[in-house]
C-alpha positions as CSV (number, residue, x, y, z in Angstrom):
1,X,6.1,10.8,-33.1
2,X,9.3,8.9,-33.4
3,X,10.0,6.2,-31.1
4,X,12.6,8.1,-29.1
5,X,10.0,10.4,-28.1
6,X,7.9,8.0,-27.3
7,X,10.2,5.6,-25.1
8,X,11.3,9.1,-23.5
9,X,7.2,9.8,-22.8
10,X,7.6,6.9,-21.1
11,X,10.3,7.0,-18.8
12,X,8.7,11.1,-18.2
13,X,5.6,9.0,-16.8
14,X,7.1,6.2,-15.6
15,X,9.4,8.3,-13.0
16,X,6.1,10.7,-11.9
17,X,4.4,7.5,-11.3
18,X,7.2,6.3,-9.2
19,X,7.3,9.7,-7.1
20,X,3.5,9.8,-6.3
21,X,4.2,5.9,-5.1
22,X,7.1,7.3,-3.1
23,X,5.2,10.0,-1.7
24,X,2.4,7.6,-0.4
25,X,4.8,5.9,1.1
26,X,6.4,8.5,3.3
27,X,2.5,9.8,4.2
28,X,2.5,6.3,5.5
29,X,5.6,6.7,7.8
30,X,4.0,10.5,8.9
31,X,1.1,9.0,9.7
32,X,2.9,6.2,11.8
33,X,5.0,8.5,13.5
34,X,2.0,10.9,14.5
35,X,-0.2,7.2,15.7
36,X,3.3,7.0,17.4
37,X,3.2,10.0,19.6
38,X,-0.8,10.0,20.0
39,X,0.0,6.1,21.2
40,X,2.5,7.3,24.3
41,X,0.4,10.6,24.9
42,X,-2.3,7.7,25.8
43,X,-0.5,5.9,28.0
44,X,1.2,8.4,29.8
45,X,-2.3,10.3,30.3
46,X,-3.4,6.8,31.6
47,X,-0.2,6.4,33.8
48,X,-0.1,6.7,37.4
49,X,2.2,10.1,37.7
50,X,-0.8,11.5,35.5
51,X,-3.7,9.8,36.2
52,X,-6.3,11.4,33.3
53,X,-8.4,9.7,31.0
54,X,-6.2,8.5,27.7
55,X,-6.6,9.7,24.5
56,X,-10.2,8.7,23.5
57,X,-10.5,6.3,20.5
58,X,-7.0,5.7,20.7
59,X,-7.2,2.0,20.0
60,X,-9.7,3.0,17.1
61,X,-7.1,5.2,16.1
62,X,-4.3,2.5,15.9
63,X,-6.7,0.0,14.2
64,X,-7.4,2.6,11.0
65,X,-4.4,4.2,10.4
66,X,-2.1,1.0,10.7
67,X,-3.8,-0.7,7.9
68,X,-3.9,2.7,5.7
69,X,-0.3,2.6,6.6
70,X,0.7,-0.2,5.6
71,X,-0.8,-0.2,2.5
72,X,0.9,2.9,1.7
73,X,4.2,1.2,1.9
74,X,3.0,-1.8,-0.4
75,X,3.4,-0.2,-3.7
76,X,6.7,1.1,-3.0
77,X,8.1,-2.0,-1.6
78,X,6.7,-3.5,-5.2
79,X,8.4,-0.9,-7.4
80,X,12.1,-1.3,-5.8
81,X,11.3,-5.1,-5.2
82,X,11.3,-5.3,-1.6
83,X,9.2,-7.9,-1.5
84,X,10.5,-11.3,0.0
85,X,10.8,-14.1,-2.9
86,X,11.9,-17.4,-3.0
87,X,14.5,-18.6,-5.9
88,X,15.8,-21.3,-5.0
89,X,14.7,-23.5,-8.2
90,X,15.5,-20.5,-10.9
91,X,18.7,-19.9,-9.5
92,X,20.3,-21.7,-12.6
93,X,18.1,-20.3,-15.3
94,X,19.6,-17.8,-17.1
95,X,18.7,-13.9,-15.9
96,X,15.9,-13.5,-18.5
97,X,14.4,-16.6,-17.3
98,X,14.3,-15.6,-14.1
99,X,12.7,-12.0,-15.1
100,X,10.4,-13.7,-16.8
101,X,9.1,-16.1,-14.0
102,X,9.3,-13.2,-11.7
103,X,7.3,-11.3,-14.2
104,X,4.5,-13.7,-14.1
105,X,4.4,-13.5,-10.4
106,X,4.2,-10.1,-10.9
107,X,1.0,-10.8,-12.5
108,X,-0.3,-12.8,-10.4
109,X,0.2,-10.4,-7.2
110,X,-1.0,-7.7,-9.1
111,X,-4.4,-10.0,-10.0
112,X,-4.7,-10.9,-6.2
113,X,-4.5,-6.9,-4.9
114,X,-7.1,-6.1,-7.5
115,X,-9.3,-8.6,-6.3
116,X,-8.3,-7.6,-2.4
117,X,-9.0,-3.8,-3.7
118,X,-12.6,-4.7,-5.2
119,X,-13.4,-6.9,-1.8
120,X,-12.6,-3.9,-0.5
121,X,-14.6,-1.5,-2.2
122,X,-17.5,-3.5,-1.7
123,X,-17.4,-3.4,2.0
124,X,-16.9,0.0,2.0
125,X,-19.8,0.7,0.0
126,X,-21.9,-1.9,2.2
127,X,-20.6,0.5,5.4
128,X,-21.7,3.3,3.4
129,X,-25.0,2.3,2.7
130,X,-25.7,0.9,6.5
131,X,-23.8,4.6,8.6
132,X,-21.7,2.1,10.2
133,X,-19.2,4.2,12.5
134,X,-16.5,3.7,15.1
135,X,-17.9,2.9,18.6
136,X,-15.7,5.5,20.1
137,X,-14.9,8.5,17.8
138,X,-18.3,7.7,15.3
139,X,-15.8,7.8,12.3
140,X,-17.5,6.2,9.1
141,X,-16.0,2.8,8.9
142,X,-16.8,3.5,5.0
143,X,-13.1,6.0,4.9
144,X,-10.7,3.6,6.1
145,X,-12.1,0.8,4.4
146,X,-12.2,2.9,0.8
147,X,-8.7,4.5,1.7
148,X,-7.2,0.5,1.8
149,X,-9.3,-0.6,-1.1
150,X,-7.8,2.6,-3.3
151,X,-4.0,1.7,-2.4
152,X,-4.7,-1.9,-3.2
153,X,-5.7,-1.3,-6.6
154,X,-2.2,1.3,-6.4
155,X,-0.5,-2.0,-5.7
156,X,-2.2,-4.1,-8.3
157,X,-0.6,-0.8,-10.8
158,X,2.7,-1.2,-8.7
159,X,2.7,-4.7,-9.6
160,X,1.9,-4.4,-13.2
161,X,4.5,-1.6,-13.7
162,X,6.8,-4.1,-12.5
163,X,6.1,-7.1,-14.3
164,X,6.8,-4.7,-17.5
165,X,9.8,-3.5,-16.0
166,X,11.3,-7.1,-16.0
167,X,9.9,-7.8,-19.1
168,X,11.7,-5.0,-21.0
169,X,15.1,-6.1,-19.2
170,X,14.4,-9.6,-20.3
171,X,14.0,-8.6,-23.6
């Protein structure tokens, strides 16, 4: 295999990567808009032109799905570098200096999701192993819990892809 095919392997895998990251982040936004609407279908049920019962285990509801949410928009933010950083002592290093630092911070936010991710997986298995549900809607606290612990390691990868993205630029 010649190194053209390779490098173009790569890139193939590189960009399919980048889509599935993209299209966990826009899951994230449809499942914000739909907490959205099942958010003011509570309150107007509770209101006083309606007067019903709200949606039941809509709090619940809002507690899961924003945390899923939002880390289904942390890998893409890594990937196009949305993420806020500070420069204000690299701003006179040269450019592959500064890839490089930013590199190794890279690193290190990728080492700190993986350990968020296993933390995470372990609670999830300990709500596993004990039934624990929602009080309201008896959803096993086990799915949202494993569902953030699953995208967290997706960020540690997002991170890591990264760091090598600078890196070659640096080069």
């Amino acid at each position: 295999m010649t190194d053209a095919m390779a490098g173009a392997g790569e890139e193939a895998a590189a960009s399919m990567f980048e889509r599935a990251v993209r299209a966990i982040a826009l899951l994230g936004g449809l499942l914000l808009i739909a907490l959205s609407v099942t958010v003011v279908v509570s309150v107007t049920l509770r209101s006083d032109l309606v007067g019903a019962a709200g949606v039941p285990g809509d709090f619940e509801l809002v507690q899961m799905a924003t945390a899923i949410a939002a880390f289904c928009f942390l890998p893409w933010c890594q990937l196009r570098r949305g993420n806020i950083f500070v420069d204000t002592f690299t701003l006179k290093l040269p450019e592959r200096w500064q890839r490089r630092i930013d590199a190794g911070w890279d690193i290190v936010y990728a080492l700190v999701m993986a350990l968020i991710a296993w933390r995470l997986a372990v609670g999830a298995r300990a709500a596993f192993g004990t039934g624990e549900t929602s009080m309201v809607l008896l959803v096993p606290s086990y799915l949202p819990i494993g569902f953030c612990a699953a995208l967290a390691m997706l960020v540690s990868v997002s991170a890591v892809v990264s760091a090598r993205r600078l890196l070659g630029a640096a080069a």
